[in-house]
N, C-alpha and C positions, 0 to 999 in steps of 0.2 A: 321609906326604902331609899336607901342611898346608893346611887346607878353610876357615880363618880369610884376610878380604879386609882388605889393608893400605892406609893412607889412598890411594894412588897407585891399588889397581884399583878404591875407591870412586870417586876422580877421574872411572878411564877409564871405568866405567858409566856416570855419570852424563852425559859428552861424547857417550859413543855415545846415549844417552836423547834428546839434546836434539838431535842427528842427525837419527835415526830420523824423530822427531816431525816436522821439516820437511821431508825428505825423501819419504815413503812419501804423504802426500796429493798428493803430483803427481807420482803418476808414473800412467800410462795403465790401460786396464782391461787383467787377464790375458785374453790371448785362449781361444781352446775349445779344450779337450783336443784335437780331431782335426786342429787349426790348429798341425804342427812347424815351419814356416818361420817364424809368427805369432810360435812359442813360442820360436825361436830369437832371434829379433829383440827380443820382451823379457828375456829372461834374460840377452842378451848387455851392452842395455844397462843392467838394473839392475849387472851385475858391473861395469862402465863406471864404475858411479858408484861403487862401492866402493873398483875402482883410485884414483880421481881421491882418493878422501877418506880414502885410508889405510890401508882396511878388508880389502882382496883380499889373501887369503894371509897372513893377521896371524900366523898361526901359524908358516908358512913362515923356513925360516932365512933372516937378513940377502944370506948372499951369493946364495942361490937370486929375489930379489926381495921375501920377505916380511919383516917386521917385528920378527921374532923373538919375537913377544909371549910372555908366559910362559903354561905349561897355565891357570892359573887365571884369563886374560886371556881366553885361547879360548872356554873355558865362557862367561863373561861375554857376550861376543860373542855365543854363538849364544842362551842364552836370552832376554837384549836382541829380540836380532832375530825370533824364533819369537815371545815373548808380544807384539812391536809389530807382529804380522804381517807380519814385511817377507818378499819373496820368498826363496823357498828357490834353490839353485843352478840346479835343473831343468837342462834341456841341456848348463850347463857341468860335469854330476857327476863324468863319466869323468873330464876334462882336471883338474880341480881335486883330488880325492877321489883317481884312484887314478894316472892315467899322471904327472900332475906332480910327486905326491911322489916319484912311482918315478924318475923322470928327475932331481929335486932330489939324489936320495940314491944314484942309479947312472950318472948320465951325465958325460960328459966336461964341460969347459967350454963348449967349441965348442955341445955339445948344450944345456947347460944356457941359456946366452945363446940358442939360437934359436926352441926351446920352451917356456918358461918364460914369457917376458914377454908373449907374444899370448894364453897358458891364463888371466897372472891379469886382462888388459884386458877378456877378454870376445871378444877378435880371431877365434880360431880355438877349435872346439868339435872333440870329441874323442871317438869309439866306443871300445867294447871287444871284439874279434876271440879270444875265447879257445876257447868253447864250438863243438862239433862236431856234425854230426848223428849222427855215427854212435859219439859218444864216449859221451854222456851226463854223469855226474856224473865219469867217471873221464879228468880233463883230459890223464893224461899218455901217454893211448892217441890224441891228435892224428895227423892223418894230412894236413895239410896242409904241401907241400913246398914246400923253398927251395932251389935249386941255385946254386950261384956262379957267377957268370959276370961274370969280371973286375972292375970296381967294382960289381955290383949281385948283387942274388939275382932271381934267373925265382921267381916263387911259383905253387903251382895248388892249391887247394882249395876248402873252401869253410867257411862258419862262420854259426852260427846263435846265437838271442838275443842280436845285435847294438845292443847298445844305440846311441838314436839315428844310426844308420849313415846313412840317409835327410836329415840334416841336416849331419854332422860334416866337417869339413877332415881328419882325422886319424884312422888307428886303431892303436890299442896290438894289434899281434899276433901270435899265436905261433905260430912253423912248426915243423919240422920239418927241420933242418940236414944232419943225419945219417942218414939212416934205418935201419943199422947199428945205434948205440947203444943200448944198454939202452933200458929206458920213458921213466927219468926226466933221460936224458941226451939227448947230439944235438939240443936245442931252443935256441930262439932267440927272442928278443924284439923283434922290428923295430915302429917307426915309419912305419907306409903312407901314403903322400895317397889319403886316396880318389878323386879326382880321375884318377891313374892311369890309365891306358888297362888296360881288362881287369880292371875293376871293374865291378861288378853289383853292386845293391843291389835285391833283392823286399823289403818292406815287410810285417811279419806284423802280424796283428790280434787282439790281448788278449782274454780274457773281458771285461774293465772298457770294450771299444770302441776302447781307444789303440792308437798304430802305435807304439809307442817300441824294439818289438824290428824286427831285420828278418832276413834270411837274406843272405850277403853270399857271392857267387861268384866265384872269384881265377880267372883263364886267363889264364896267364902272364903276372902283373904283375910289372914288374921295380921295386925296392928299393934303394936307394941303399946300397952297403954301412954307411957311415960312420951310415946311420939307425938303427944295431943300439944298441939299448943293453944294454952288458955286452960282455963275452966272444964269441964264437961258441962254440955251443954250452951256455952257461952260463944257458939261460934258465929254465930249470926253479928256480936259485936266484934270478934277477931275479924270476918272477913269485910265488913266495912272497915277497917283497917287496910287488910289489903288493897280495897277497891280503892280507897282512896289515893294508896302509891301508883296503883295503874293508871288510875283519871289524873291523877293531880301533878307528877313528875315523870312518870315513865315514856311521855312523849316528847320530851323536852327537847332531845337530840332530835326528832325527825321533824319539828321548826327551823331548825337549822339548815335542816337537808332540802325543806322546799322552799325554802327564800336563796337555798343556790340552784337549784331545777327552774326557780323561775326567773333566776338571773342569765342562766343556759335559753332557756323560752326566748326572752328580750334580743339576746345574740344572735340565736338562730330566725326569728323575724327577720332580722337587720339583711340577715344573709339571702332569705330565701323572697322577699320581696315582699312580703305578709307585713312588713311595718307598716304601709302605706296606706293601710286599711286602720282607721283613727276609734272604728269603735273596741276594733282589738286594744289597741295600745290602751282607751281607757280602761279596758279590761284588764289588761294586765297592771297597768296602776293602778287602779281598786286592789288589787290582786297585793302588790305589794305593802300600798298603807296596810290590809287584811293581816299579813302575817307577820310584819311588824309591830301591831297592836296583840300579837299572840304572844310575840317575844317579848316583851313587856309585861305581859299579863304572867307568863312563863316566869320572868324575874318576880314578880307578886307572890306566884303561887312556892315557888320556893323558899323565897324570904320567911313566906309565913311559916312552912314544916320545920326551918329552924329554928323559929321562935316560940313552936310548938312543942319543940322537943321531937323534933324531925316526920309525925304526922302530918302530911296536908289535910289541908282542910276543904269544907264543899266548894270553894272555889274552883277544882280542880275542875269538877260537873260541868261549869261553867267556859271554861278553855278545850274539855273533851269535847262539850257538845258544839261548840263554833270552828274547832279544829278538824270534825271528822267532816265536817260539811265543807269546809274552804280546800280539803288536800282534796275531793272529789272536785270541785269548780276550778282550783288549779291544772289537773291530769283535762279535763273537759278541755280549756283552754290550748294544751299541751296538742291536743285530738287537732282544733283548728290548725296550730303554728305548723303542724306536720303534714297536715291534706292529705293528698293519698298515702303518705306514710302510715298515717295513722293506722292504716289494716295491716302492717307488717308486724305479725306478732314477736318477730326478733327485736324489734325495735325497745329498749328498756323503758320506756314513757307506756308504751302500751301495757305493759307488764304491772307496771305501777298505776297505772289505769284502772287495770281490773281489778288489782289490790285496793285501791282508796276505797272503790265499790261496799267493801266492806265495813271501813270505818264508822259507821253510821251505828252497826251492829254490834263491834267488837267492845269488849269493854262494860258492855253498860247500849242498850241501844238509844236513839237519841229520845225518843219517847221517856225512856227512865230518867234519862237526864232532866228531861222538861219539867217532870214531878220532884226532881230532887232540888233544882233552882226555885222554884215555883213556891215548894212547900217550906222548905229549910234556909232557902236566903229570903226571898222576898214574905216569908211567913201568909201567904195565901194557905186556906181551908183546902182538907186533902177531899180530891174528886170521888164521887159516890160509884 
C-alpha cells in the first residue's frame, strides 16, 4: 500500500479545497435531529450538489456511475470534506454505503441503470430491512417470508432497527425464500418500495431522542420478482456482501470526525484546566495513537476492495470491531474533559455519547465480530 500522494491527488485536494470553500457557506442551516423529512430534504440536496460537481460515488466504478477515483483519492475526499465540515451522508447512508455498492457489485444491468443513478443524485433514499424482532444478533434465524407468486413474491413479516424507514423510497430486504433450507440458505435479497400496499412503518425513539430506527410490518406485500438481487435463494452470500461494505468502508468518514472531536477534546482541556491532570492527557494520547492506527487500517481496508474489485474483505470485522469500542472510550473521555457539562443534554458530545453506546451493536455486534476474526482470519475452530 502506497500512503505517498502523487502530483495529480495533490491536484485533486486542492480542487476539492477550493470547492468545499464556496460551496458549504450557502447552503442552509441543518434542521433538528427530530425534523426526518427536514433531514431528508437537506441531505438529499447537499448529495445533488455532489452529483452535479463530480463528487457522488467518486469511488464507485466508471460503469456503475462513479468516477473510479483511486483508494487514495477516496481518503482524500472524505477528510477534505469532514475537516471543511461539509455534510456527512445522513439519510442517503443505506443507498450510498451499503445497498448501492451491493447492487454496483451483484445486480444485473437492468438493476444497475435503475438504482444506481437516483442513490448517487440524492432522488431516492434507501432503509435497511435486515434485523428481526425475534432474531437478535443471529440474522440468519430470519423468519420473514416470501412466497412466489408468479412475477412477484407475497412477503409477511416484520423487521426492526430500520434505518430511516419513515423517510426512504426503498428497502434493502431479506426474506425468507425457502423455509425448508438450512439457516443459512433459502434467503433472498429483494429491493421493496416502501410505498407498497401492506407496508407499515411504527417509528422507534433512540435513547439520543432520534426516530432514525423504526419497526417496519410486511402483510403480504407483493415484490417484483426481477427486484431480487442475486440468485433466489442466494441471499445469505449477497448480504455478506453487503455487511462487508457496512464493516469494511462505511465508516471511514466517521475516523475522521473523531480524530477532529478529539482534537476539540485536547483544546477544550487546555482551556478549561483539565490539562493539568496527566492521566487524562495520557488518555487522550492513547486516544490518538488509537485512531490513527484506524486511519491506517482504514487506508488497508480500502486499498484492498479495490483490488478486489471494490468488495472489502474480513478485514473490515477487524476495524468495526476496535472502532466501535474506541468512539465509546473517546465520548467516555469527552464525559470527563466536560465535568458537570457532561449532564447537559444540549451539549453535542453528549448526544454522541449516547449514540457511540451503540456501536458495539450496530452492524454486526461486537460478539459476531469476535467469531468472524477468530474463525475467518486467524482460521481458529468454530465455537460449539
Amino acid at each position: 500500500m502506497d500512503l505517498t500522494f502523487t502530483e495529480e491527488e495533490e491536484a485533486f485536494r486542492a480542487r476539492l479545497r477550493t470547492w468545499l470553500a464556496d460551496v458549504l457557506p450557502k447552503l442552509p442551516p441543518k434542521p433538528a435531529a427530530t425534523d426526518w423529512p427536514g433531514r431528508r430534504r437537506h441531505d438529499a440536496a447537499w448529495q445533488r450538489m455532489l452529483y452535479d460537481a463530480g463528487y457522488a460515488g467518486l469511488h464507485w466504478p466508471v460503469d456503475a456511475g462513479g468516477r473510479g477515483a483511486t483508494p487514495t483519492q477516496h481518503l482524500i475526499f472524505l477528510e477534505e470534506t469532514e475537516k471543511a465540515g461539509a455534510p456527512y451522508v445522513g439519510a442517503n447512508f443505506v443507498g450510498l454505503l451499503h445497498a448501492g455498492p451491493t447492487i454496483a457489485a451483484e445486480g444485473t444491468a437492468a438493476q444497475r441503470a435503475r438504482w444506481l443513478p437516483p442513490i448517487l443524485r440524492g432522488d431516492e433514499i434507501w432503509c435497511q430491512g435486515f434485523s428481526e424482532p425475534d432474531a437478535g444478533s443471529d440474522l440468519a434465524a430470519l423468519r420473514t417470508r416470501a412466497v412466489r407468486d408468479g412475477d412477484a413474491y407475497v412477503v409477511t413479516g416484520s423487521k426492526i432497527w430500520t434505518s430511516h424507514a419513515e423517510v426512504a423510497d426503498w428497502c434493502e430486504l431479506l426474506v425468507r425464500t425457502d423455509s425448508e433450507a438450512p439457516r443459512h440458505r433459502g434467503i433472498s435479497w429483494l429491493a421493496m418500495p416502501m410505498d407498497a400496499p401492506g407496508v407499515t412503518v411504527r417509528p422507534l425513539r433512540t435513547l439520543a431522542g432520534s426516530t432514525e430506527f423504526a419497526e417496519v410490518f410486511l402483510d403480504e406485500v407483493r415484490v417484483p420478482v426481477d427486484h431480487r438481487i442475486g440468485a433466489e435463494h442466494d441471499g445469505w452470500r449477497v448480504t455478506m456482501v453487503t455487511l462487508s461494505f457496512e464493516r469494511g468502508t462505511a465508516f471511514v468518514g466517521e475516523v475522521v470526525a473523531c480524530r477532529r472531536v478529539l482534537a476539540e477534546l485536547a483544546r477544550t482541556a487546555r482551556a478549561n484546566g483539565r490539562w493539568d491532570d496527566a492521566v487524562l492527557r495520557r488518555r487522550l494520547g492513547r486516544l490518538n495513537v488509537e485512531f490513527a492506527a484506524l486511519w491506517r487500517l482504514t487506508q488497508w481496508n480500502v486499498s484492498e476492495a479495490q483490488s478486489t474489485g471494490g468488495v472489502p474483505g474480513t478485514g473490515g470485522s477487524v476495524f468495526k470491531l476496535r472502532y466501535s469500542h474506541a468512539r465509546q472510550e473517546l465520548y467516555d473521555a469527552a464525559a470527563e474533559v466536560l465535568g458537570g457539562q457532561a449532564l447537559d443534554a444540549a451539549h453535542p458530545w453528549v448526544a454522541d455519547r449516547l449514540s457511540a453506546l451503540s456501536y458495539t451493536i450496530a452492524a454486526g455486534t461486537s460478539q459476531i465480530q469476535r467469531n468472524i476474526v477468530a474463525e475467518r482470519i486467524l482460521g481458529l475452530p468454530k465455537g460449539r
